[in-house]
C-alpha positions in Angstrom: 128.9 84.2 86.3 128.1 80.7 86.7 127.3 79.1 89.9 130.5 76.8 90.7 130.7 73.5 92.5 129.7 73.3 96.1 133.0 71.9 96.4 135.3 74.5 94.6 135.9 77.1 96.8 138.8 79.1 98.7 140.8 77.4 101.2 139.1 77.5 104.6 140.9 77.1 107.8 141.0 73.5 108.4 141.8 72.5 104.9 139.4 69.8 104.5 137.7 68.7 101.7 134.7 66.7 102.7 131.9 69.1 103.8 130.9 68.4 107.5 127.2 68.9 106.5 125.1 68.4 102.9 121.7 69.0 101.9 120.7 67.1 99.3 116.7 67.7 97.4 115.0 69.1 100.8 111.6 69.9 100.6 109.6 71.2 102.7 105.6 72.4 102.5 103.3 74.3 104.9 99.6 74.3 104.0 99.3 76.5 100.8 102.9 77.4 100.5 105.4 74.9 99.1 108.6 76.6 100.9 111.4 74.3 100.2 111.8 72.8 96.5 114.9 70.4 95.3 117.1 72.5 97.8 120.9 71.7 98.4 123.5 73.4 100.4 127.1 72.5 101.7 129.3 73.2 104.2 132.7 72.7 104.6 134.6 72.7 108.1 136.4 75.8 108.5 134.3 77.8 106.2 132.6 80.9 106.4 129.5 80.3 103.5 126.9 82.8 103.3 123.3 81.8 103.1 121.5 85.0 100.8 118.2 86.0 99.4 115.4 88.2 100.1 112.9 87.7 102.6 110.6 84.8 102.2 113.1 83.0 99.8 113.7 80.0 102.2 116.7 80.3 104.1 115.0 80.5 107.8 113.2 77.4 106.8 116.0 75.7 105.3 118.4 76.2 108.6 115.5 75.3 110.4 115.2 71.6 109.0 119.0 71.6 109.5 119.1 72.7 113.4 116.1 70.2 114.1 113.0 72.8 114.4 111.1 71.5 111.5 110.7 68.1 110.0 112.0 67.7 105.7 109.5 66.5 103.8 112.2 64.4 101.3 115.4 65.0 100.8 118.5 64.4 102.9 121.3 65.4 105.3 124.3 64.3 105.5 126.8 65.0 108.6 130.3 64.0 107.8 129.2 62.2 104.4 126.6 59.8 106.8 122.8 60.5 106.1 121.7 62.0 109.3 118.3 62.6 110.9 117.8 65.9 112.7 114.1 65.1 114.6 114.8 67.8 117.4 117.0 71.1 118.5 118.3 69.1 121.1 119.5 66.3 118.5 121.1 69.1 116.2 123.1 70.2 119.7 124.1 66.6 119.7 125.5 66.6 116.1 127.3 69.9 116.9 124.6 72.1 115.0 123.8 75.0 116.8 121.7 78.1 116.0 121.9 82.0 116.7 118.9 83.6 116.0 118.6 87.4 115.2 116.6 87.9 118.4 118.6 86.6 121.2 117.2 83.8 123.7 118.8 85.2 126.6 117.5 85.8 130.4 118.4 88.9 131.4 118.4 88.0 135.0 120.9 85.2 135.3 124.9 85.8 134.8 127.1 85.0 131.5 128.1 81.7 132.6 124.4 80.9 134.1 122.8 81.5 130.5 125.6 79.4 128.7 124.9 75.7 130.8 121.4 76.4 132.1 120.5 73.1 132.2 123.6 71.7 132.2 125.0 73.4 135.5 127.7 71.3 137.1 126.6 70.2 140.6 127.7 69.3 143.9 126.8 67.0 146.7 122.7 67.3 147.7 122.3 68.8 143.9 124.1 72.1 145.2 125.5 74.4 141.7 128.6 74.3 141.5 129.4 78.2 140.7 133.2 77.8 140.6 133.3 75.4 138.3 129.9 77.0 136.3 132.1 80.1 136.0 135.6 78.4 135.3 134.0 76.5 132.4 132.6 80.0 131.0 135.8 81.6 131.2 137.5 78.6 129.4 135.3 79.2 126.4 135.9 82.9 126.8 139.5 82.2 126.8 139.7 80.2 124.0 137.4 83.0 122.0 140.0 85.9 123.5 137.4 87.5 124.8 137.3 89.8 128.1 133.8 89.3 129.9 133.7 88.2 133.3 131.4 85.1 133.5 129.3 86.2 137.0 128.1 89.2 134.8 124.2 89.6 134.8 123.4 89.5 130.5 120.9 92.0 131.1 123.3 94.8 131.9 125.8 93.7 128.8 126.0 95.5 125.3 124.0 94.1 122.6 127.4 93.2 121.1 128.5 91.1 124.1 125.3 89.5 124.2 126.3 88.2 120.6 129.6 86.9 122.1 127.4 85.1 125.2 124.9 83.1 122.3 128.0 82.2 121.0 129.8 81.2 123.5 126.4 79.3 124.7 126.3 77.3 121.5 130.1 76.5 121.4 129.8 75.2 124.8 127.8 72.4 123.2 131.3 71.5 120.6 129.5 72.8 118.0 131.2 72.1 114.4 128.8 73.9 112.7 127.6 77.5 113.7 124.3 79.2 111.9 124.1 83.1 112.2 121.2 84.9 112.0 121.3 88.5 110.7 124.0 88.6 113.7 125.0 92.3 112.5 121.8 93.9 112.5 122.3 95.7 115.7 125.9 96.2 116.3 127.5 99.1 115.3 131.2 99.1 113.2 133.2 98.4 116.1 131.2 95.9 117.3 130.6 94.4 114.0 134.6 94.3 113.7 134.7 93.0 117.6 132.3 89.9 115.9 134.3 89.3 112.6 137.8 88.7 114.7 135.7 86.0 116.8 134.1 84.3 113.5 137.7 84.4 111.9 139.2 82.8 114.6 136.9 80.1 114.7 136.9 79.5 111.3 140.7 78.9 111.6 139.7 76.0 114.2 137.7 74.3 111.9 134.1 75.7 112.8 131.9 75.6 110.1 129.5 78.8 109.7 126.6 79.4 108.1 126.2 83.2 108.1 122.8 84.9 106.9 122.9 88.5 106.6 121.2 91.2 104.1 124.2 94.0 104.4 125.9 93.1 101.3 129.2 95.3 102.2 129.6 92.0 104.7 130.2 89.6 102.0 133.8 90.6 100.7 135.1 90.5 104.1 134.0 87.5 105.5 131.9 85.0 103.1 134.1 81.8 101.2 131.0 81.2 99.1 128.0 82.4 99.0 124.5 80.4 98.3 121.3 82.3 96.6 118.4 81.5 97.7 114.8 82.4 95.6 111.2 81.4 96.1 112.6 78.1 98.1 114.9 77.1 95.3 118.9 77.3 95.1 119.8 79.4 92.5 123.3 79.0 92.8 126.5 78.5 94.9 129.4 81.3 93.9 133.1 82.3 95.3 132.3 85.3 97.0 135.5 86.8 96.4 135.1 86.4 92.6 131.4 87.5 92.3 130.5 90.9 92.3 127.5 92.1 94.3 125.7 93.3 91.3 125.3 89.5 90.6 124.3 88.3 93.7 121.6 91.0 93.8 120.7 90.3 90.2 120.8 86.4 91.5 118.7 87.5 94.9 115.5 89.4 93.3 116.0 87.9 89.9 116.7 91.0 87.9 118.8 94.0 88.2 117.8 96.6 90.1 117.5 100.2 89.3 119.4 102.8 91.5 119.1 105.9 89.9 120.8 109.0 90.5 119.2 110.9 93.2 117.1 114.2 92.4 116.9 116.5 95.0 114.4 119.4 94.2 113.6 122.8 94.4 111.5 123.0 97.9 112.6 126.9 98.5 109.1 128.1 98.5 106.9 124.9 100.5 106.0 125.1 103.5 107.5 124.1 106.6 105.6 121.1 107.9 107.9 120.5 111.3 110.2 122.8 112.7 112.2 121.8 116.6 114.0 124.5 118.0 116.0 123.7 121.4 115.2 120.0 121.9 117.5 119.4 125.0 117.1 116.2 127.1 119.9 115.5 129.7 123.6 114.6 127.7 121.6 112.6 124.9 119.8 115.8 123.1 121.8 119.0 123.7 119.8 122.2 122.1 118.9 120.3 118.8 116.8 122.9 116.2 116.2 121.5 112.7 113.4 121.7 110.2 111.7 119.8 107.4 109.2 121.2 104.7 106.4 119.3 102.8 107.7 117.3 100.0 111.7 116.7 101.8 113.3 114.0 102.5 115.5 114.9 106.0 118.1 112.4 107.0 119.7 112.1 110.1 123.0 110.8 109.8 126.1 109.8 113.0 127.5 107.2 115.0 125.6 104.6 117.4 124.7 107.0 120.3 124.7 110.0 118.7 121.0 110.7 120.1 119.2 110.3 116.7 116.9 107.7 117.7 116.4 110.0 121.1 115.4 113.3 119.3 112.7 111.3 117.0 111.4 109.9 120.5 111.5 113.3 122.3 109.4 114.8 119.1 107.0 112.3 119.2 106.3 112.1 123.1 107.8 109.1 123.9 110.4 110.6 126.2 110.1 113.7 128.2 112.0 116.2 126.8 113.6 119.3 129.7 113.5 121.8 126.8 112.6 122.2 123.0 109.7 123.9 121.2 107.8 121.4 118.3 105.9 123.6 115.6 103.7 121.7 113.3 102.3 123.5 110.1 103.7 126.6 112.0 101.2 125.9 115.3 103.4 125.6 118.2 102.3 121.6 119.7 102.8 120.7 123.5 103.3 116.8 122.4 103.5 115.0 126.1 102.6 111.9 124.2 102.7 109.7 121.5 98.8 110.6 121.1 99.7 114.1 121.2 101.9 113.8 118.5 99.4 111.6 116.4 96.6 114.0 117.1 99.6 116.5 115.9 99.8 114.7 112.7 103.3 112.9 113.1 103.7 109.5 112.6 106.8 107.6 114.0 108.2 103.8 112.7 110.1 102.6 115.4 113.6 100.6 114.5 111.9 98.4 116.5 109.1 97.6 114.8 108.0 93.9 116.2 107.9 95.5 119.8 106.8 98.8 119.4 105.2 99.6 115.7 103.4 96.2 115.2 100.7 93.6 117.3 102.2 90.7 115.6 99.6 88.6 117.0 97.3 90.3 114.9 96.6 90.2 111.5 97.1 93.0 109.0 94.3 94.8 109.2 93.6 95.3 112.9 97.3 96.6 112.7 96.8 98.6 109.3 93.8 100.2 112.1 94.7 100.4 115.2 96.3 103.9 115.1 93.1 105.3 113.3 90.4 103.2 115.6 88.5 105.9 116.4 86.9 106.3 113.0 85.8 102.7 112.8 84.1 102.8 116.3 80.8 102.7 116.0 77.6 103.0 118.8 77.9 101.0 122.1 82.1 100.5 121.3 81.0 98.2 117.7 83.7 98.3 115.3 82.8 98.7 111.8 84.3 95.5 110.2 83.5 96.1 106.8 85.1 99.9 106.7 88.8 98.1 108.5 88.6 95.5 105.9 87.9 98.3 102.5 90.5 100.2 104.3 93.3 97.9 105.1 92.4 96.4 101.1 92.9 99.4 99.8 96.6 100.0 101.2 97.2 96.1 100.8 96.9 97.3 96.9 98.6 100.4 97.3 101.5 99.1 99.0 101.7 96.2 97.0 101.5 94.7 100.2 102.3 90.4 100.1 99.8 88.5 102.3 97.5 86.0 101.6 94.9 88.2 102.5 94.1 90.8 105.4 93.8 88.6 107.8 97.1 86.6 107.7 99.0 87.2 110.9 101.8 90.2 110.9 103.8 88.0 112.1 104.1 85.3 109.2 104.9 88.5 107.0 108.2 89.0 105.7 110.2 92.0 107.5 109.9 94.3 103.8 105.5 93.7 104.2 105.5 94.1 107.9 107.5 97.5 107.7 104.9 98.8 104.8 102.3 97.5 107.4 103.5 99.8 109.8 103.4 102.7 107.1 100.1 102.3 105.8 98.9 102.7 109.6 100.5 105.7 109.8 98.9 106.9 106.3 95.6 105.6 107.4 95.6 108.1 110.4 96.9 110.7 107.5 100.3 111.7 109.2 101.6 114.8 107.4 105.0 114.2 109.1 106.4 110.8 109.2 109.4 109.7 110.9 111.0 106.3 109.7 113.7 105.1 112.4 116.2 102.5 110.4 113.3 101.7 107.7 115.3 98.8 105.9 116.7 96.9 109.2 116.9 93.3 108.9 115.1 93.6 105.2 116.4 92.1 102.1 117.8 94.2 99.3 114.8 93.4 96.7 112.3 94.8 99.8 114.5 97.6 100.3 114.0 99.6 97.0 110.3 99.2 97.4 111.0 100.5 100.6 112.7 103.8 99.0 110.4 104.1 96.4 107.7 104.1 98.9 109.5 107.0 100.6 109.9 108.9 97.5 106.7 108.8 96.6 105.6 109.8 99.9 107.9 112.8 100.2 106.0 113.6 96.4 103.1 113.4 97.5 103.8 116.7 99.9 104.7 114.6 103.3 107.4 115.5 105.1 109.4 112.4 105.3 112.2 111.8 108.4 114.2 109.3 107.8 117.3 107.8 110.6 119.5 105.3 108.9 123.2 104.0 110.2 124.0 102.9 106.5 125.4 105.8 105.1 124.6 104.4 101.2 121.0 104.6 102.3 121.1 108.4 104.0 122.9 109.7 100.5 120.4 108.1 97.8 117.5 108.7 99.6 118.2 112.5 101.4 117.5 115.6 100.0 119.4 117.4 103.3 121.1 115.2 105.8 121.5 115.9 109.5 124.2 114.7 111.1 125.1 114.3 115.4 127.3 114.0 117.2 127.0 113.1 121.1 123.7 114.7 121.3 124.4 117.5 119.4 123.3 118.1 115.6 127.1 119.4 114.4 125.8 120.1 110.9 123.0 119.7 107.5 124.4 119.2 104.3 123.0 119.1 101.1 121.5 116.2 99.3 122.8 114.5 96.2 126.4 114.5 94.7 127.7 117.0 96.3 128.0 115.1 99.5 130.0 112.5 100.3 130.5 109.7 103.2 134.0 111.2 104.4 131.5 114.7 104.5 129.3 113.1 107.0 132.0 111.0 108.7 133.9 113.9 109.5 130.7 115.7 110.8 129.4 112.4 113.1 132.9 112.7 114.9 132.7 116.3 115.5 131.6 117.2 119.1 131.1 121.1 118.2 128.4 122.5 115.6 130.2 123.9 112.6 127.1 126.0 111.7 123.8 127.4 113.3 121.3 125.0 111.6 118.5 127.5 109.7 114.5 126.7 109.7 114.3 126.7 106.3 116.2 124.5 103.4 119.8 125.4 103.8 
């Protein structure tokens, strides 16, 4: 299909026709990379346009020029049809710009309403805040975005989901007209997700233009007008999202089609049993948990938010006590206290979390590539070996197909799909036999992605036995060859891999408080 107009598109809520913001040839350059070339992008008031691609491909940089973080290089913006300069965040506020980032700038400490005018409080006689009229503002907003959340509330002790609905609140407390989302799914589960679509649609239907960047392609259909392609800081093309199918948008994202074969599950009846639990308990989140996984599997863990999947890979792994549980390794019962008792086990563990708890993103890619294998690179009088970290971290730069510059770029100017093989090639380094990947393709583009499952798959060949926790059921099915499913802390069933198995299987499972079956040791 070919890209349309900027300016034919679906009727948005307000109706208008002359987009409240164009970019028109924007470039922008950073030393070595030319990130921005002859870019445009629109946006209509009362529009919901999607801003796509994979990571890397421009779109941070391009809503960062627009929201007044960086400087354009050439090019121009227009606000209301009027070329507009942008020279600061706080000028963007002033235009009715504002941003939401993926990683919320909230303080914890302070209430709803504190966090949405700090800075702004209204005052009283000697300078005294005004908290009745700090929290009567908030609730207006709240009101007018029919949402429930008392204003004196302290953010810290609020959902993920309602800390969303705070940043937003925040930014339209400024009159923003135009409203750029950052990956603003990426930790909300379904019925927070739908909690976040009813706000966006009701804003849309007064007018408020947003810009919404996401990587869950299932999002699209239900929300996006249009959507804009972004590749190798060039617009590839604007499209009606409800007239394009996703196969095109992929094909428009990573610049060919990609393959997604049919999964093969094989014949691991006679391997070994690399990790077997038995009993996990740990309060009301694990409740007597027992699974397996033999060299050469794939086990996925399948169920709803809180289900206690992310809790039984910490309790194996020694990163919360457990109160009961046996963890055999290679068929040696381990007493893993620790994560270093479960390294020293042989399990490696990729945190969903991998910025705060799988990477030093201050440091470049090959102290992180060897920082859980340190040991061997220590030398007399506490010397490191440079030479050995740098033909190390070389080696799984190539094997990985790793993208930096080299291997001492910074982790944190990687893309999310090289930082997360990063984290993998520490935990090969150390020569983890088990390896336990916790949401392995958050926040990453779909062209990163199948590297990411080939990866796996080739791990899993290679005789490791892989663990992998996912919330998008697509991704349990085409990459499991058993999947586990919970349910309130309890594993309520494992089914077979491949197309035997179907969502509504492991739906009806993840809602099932009782097990249906006594989970086995071996393949099932």
């Amino acid at each position: 299909m070919a890209a349309v107009s900027p300016y034919e598109m679906p009727e948005a809520g307000s109706g208008h026709r002359q987009p409240v913001v164009s970019m028109r040839r924007i470039e922008k350059r950073f030393p070595g990379v030319h990130a921005l070339k002859n870019v445009q992008f629109d946006l209509m008031p009362g529009e919901v346009h999607a801003l796509m691609g994979e990571n890397g491909a421009g779109k941070s940089t391009l809503m960062k020029i627009l929201s007044g973080i960086y400087p354009k290089d050439d090019g121009e913006v227009l606000i209301d049809g009027r070329p507009t300069d942008v020279p600061s965040p706080r000028a963007a506020q002033d235009l009715g710009i504002s941003i939401i980032h993926q990683e919320l700038s909230l303080m914890n400490d302070l209430t709803a309403a504190q966090n949405i005018f700090i800075g702004r409080e209204p005052r009283l006689s000697f300078g005294r805040l005004d908290e009745t009229a700090l929290n009567r503002r908030a609730a207006e907003i709240f009101a007018s975005m029919n949402l429930k959340l008392d204003p004196r509330a302290l953010v810290g002790r609020l959902t993920i989901a309602k800390q969303q609905m705070v940043e937003i609140a925040k930014a339209l407390s400024f009159n923003a007209r135009v409203l750029i989302m950052d990956e603003p799914t990426a930790a909300l589960n379904n019925a927070e997700i739908e909690e976040l679509f009813i706000i966006i649609r009701r804003l849309r239907t007064e007018g408020v233009g947003i810009i919404y960047i996401s990587h869950k392609m299932d999002e699209l259909k239900r929300i996006a007008d249009r959507v804009t392609v972004m590749r190798d800081g060039q617009h590839v093309g604007t499209v009606a999202a409800a007239d394009t199918p996703v196969d095109r948008i992929i094909a428009m994202m990573v610049g060919r089609a990609l393959a997604d074969s049919a999964l093969t599950v094989p014949d691991l009846a006679g391997a070994p049993v690399a990790l077997e639990v038995k009993g996990l308990a740990r309060g009301r989140e694990i409740r007597d948990v027992s699974f397996s996984v033999r060299k050469g599997e794939i086990l996925g863990f399948a169920g709803l938010m809180g289900a206690g999947r992310t809790e039984v890979a910490r309790a194996i792994f020694g990163a919360d006590p457990r109160e009961a549980g046996e963890i055999i390794v290679d068929g040696v019962r381990r007493d893993i206290r620790t994560p270093a008792d479960a390294v020293e086990a042989g399990i490696g563990y990729l945190s969903e979390d991998r910025k705060h708890f799988g990477l030093a993103v201050g440091m470049d890619v090959r102290a992180n590539i060897a920082m859980a294998s340190i040991g061997r690179f220590t030398r007399r009088f506490g010397t490191l070996d440079e030479t050995a970290m740098r033909d190390a971290a070389r080696a799984y730069i190539e094997q990985l197909t790793i993208r930096t510059p080299s291997d001492r770029q910074e982790v944190r100017l990687l893309s999310g799909g090289n930082q997360q093989k990063v984290v993998i090639a520490k935990w090969l380094l150390r020569d983890c036999d088990v390896l336990i990947f916790d949401e392995p393709t958050r926040g990453i583009d779909v062209g990163a992605k199948s590297e990411i499952y080939k990866l796996l798959n080739g791990l899993a060949a290679q005789g490791r036995a892989v663990i992998v926790i996912s919330s998008e059921l697509p991704e349990v099915l085409r990459l499991s060859h058993r999947i586990a499913v919970m349910c309130e802390g309890r594993l309520t069933g494992i089914l077979p891999g491949g197309a035997g198995t179907s969502q509504e299987d492991i739906m009806r499972l993840a809602t099932q408080r009782e097990s249906v079956m006594q989970p086995m040791g071996g393949m099932q």
